[in-house]
N, C-alpha and C positions, 0 to 999 in steps of 0.2 A: 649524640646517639641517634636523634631523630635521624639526619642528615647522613649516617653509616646506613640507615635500614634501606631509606630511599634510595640510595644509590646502589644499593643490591636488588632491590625489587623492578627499580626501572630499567634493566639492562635491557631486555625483552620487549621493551616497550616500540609497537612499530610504529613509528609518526604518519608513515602513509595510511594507512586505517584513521588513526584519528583525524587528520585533517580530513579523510574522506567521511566519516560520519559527521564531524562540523559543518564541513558544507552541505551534505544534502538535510540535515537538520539545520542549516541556515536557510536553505531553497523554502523546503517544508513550512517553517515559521514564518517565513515573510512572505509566502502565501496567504498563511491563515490569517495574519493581522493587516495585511492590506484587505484582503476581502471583506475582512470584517469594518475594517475602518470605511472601506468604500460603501460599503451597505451602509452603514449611518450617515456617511455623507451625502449620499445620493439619495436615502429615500424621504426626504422633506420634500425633494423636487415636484415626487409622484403622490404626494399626501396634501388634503387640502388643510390648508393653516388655519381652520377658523377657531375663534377663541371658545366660541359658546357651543359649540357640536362636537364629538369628537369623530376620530377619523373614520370608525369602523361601522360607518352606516351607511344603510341604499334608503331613499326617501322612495318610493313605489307607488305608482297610479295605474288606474285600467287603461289600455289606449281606446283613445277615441276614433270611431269610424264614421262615416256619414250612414250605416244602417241604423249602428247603434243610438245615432242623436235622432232620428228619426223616428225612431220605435219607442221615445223615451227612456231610452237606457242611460240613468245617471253615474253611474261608473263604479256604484257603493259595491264595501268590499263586506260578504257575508261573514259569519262567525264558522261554516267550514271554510271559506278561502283564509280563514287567519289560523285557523287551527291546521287545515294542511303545509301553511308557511312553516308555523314554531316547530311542525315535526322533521322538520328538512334537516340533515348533520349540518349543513353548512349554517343554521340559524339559530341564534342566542334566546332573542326575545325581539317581540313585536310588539311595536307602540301605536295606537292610533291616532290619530291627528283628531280632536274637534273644532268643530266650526261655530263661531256665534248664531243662534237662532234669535236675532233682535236687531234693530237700526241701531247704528253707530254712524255720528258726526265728531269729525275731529277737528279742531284749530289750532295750526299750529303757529305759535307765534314767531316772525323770523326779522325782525328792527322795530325801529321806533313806527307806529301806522300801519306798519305791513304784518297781514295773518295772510293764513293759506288756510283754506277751509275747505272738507270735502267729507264724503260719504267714505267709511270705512270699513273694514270687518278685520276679525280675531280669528286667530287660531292658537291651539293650543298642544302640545302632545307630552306625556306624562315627566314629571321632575327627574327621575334618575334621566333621558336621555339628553338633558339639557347640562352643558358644564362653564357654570363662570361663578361667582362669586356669589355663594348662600346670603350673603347680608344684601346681596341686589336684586335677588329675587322669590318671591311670595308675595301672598295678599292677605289684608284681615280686613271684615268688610268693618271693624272698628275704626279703623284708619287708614280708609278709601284711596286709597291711588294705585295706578297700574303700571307696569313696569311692562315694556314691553321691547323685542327683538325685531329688527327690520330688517328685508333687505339692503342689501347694500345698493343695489341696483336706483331704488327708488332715491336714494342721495343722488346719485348720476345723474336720473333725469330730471331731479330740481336742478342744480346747479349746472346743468349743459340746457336744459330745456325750457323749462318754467322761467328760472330767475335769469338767465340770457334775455328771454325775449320779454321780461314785464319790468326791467330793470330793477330788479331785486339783487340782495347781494348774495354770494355763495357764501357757503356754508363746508367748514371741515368733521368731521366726526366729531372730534371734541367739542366742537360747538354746540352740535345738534343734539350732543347730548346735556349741554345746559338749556337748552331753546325751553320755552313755557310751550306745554303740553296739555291741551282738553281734551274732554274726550265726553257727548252727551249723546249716552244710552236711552231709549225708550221703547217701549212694548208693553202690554196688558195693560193697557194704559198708564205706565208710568211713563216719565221722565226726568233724568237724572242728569249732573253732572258730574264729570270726577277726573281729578288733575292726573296726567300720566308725565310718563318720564321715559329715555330711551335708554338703554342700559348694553346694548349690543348692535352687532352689525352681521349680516350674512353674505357671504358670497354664494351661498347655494342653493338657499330657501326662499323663493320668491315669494313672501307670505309675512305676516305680521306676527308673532307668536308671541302670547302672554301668559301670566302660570295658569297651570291647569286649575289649580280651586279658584281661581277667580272666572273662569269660564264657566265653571257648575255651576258655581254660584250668581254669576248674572244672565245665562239660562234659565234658572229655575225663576228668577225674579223676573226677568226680562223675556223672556222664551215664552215661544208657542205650546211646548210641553207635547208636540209631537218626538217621541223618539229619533233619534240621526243613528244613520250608520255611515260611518268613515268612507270618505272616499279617495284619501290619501292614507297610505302607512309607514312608519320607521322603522327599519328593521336591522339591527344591531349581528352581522357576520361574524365566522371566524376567520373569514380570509377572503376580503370581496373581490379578488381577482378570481376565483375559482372560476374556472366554465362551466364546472355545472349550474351556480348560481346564472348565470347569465343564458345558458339550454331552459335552466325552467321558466325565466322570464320569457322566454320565449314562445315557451310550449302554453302558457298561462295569461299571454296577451300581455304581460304587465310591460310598463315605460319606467324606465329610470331615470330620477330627475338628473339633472346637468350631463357633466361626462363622467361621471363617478366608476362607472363600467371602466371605463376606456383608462381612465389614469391609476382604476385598481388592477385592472390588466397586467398594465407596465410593472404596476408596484408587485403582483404577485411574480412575472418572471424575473422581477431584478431581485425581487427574496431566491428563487429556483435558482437561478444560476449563482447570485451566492452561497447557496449553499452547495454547488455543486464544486465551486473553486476551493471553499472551506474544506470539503470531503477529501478531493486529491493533498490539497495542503497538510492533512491530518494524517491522512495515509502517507504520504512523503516523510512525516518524522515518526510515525510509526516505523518506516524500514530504518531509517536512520538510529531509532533506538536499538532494533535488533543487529545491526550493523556493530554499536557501539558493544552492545551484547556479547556479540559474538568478539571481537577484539578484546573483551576483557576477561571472557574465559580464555583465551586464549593465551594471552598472559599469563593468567594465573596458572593456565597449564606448564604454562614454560618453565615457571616460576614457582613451581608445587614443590620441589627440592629445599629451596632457599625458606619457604612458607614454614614447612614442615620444620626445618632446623631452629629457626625462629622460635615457634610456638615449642620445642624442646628444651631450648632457654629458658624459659619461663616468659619469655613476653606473649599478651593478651591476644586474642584476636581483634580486638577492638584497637591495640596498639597496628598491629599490622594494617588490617583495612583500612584505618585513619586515612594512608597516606593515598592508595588510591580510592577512597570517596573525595580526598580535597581535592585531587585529577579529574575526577567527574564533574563537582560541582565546580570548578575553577572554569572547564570547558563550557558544560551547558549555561553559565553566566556571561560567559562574553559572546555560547550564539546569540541568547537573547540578546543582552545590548546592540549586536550588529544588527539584527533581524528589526531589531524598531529603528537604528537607524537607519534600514533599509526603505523599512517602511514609513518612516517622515518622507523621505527623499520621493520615492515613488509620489506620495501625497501632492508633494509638490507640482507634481507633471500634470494634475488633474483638477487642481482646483480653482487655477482661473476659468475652465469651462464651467464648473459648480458655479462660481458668483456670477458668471455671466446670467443665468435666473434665479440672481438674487437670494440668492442660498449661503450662509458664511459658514456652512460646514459644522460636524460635529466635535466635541473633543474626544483626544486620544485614550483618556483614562482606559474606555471599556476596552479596547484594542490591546491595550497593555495587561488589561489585567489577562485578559483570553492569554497573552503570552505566558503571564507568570504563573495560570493555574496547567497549562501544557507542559511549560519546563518543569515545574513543580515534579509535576507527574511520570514526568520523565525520570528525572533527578530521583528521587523517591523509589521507584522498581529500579535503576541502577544501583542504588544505595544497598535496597535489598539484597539485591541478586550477591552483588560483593560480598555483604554480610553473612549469608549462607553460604556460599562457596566455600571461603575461609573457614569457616563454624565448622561444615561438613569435614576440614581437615584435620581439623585440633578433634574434633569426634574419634577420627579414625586412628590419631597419636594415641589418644589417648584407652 
């Protein structure tokens, strides 16, 4: 019976229409999920990987001039230069950096006889903007040892610089992070020692960073108890490419550490132009819907006769539309399948340039799913629309 209704209902049915809204809601789809897969794939490139910072920070200093060093201008930043930052749209929250106010000697041990030993200092800047593993970092001055963040830089110039020429041996990260670690503090007349441990690495932070209560804490014991104001800031964006961020650094004297500017740049127009591709993509099966739209009233216009006789029978409206919702959803399921395998394919043309810096790309999940909540959507107001076309007619039999 099924198989009589359908062959009555699809006489009408124009295949050139349909193929024309599958293709351009195939165009439309494999727009938006390559754009989208390309954004994930490509934006690691412009993001820096470090484990223990996350991405969406400008590290900020005053620049230095030769008036200013001259005039003793130390570069500290006031309580309105932090409170004009935090009110900016483009600003989350601002951390400040502190500084040890005490002598620090460190030794580090690196083989059997050989220590390195030098003059050192601490900095510290508040725990939310720090991100790696809670069990590796804090301090109790119960059970004294200091965890502390390096540069990465300073690994380099042991092992290219120091241990080249005093033939000492290199050292890899994981090493350095078992190496025996001292560290003797002294000021107000104390003098301390206290074993430390390396627990991270920086590419960005040329600076030692240890948690912040253990920097109050051996201030207040160790320190001059002259108050510090910050001469370095963290400042947490909502989108560090913005130019206005980088207009008011401007207008404000401040320096941005590394090239944090320059590669949030890139990252914010490869976000813009993604989304600009997503936009047309989106718009492209938006026509495509109304396309299909339109071809299926159009149908059902043709086919308002045959509807009507039907629902006269006594069959449902629910029996009738069955047959063109499983037409819909038969079609919008195989754009999708093409349109991802379109978009594996496109994938392919672009990601030997990605590994080329060491990139191995994102996966597809989230690309897929953007597909499946679009056709969904689509699927869904088609389903509708059917539903009440039909409905509206058994209404007016009735």
């Amino acid at each position: 019976m099924n198989n009589i209704i359908w062959k009555l209902l699809r006489q009408h049915i124009s295949k050139g229409q349909l193929i024309g809204f599958a293709i351009a809601n195939l165009i439309g789809l494999t727009i938006v999920l390559l754009a989208v897969q390309f954004y994930r794939d490509v934006r690691p490139v412009f993001n820096d990987e470090e484990s223990f910072i996350r991405k969406d920070y400008l590290i900020i200093t005053r620049a230095v001039t030769g008036a200013g060093a001259m005039m003793g201008n130390n570069g500290e930043f006031t309580e309105a230069d932090i409170s004009d930052l935090e009110g900016q749209p483009w600003c989350r929250q601002v951390g400040e950096f502190l500084n040890s106010d005490f002598a620090i000697d460190a030794r580090l041990g690196v083989g059997s006889g050989h220590a390195m030993r030098s003059q050192f200092f601490f900095e510290a800047i508040p725990d939310e903007f720090i991100d790696i593993d809670p069990a590796e970092w804090g301090f109790s001055p119960s059970k004294p040892e200091v965890p502390v963040i390096i540069s990465r830089d300073y690994l380099s110039l042991y092992n290219f610089g120091f241990a080249a020429t005093q033939g000492m041996p290199r050292i890899s990260e994981g090493q350095a992070e078992m190496i025996p670690l001292d560290f003797t503090l002294s000021g107000n007349g104390l003098r301390d020692n206290m074993p430390g441990r390396i627990v991270g690495f920086s590419n960005r932070l040329n600076t030692v960073i240890v948690p912040q209560e253990f920097m109050e804490w051996a201030n207040e014991r160790y320190g001059t108890g002259i108050p510090q104001r910050p001469q370095r800031l963290i400042v947490e964006v909502n989108s560090p490419g913005d130019v206005k961020i980088e207009q008011y650094m401007n207008d404000h004297h401040y320096e941005v550490a590394g090239d944090k500017m320059s590669s949030s740049k890139a990252n914010y127009f490869l976000t813009v132009i993604s989304g600009i591709v997503i936009a047309v993509g989106i718009i492209i099966s938006l026509l495509s819907f109304f396309v299909l739209m339109l071809s299926i009233y159009l149908l059902l216009q043709k086919n308002t006769q045959k509807i009507q006789d039907l629902l006269l029978l006594g069959y449902s409206p629910n029996q009738v539309s069955k047959h063109y919702i499983l037409l819909v959803v038969g079609l919008n399921a195989a754009v999708l399948v093409f349109a991802i395998i379109l978009m594996l394919l496109g994938r392919l043309t672009y990601m030997d340039m990605i590994r080329a810096f060491g990139v191995g790309g994102s996966g597809i999940g989230v690309a897929i799913l953007v597909g499946l909540i679009i056709m969904g959507a689509i699927t869904a107001g088609n389903i509708h629309a059917i539903r009440q076309k039909i409905a509206s007619l058994w209404l007016h039999e009735k």
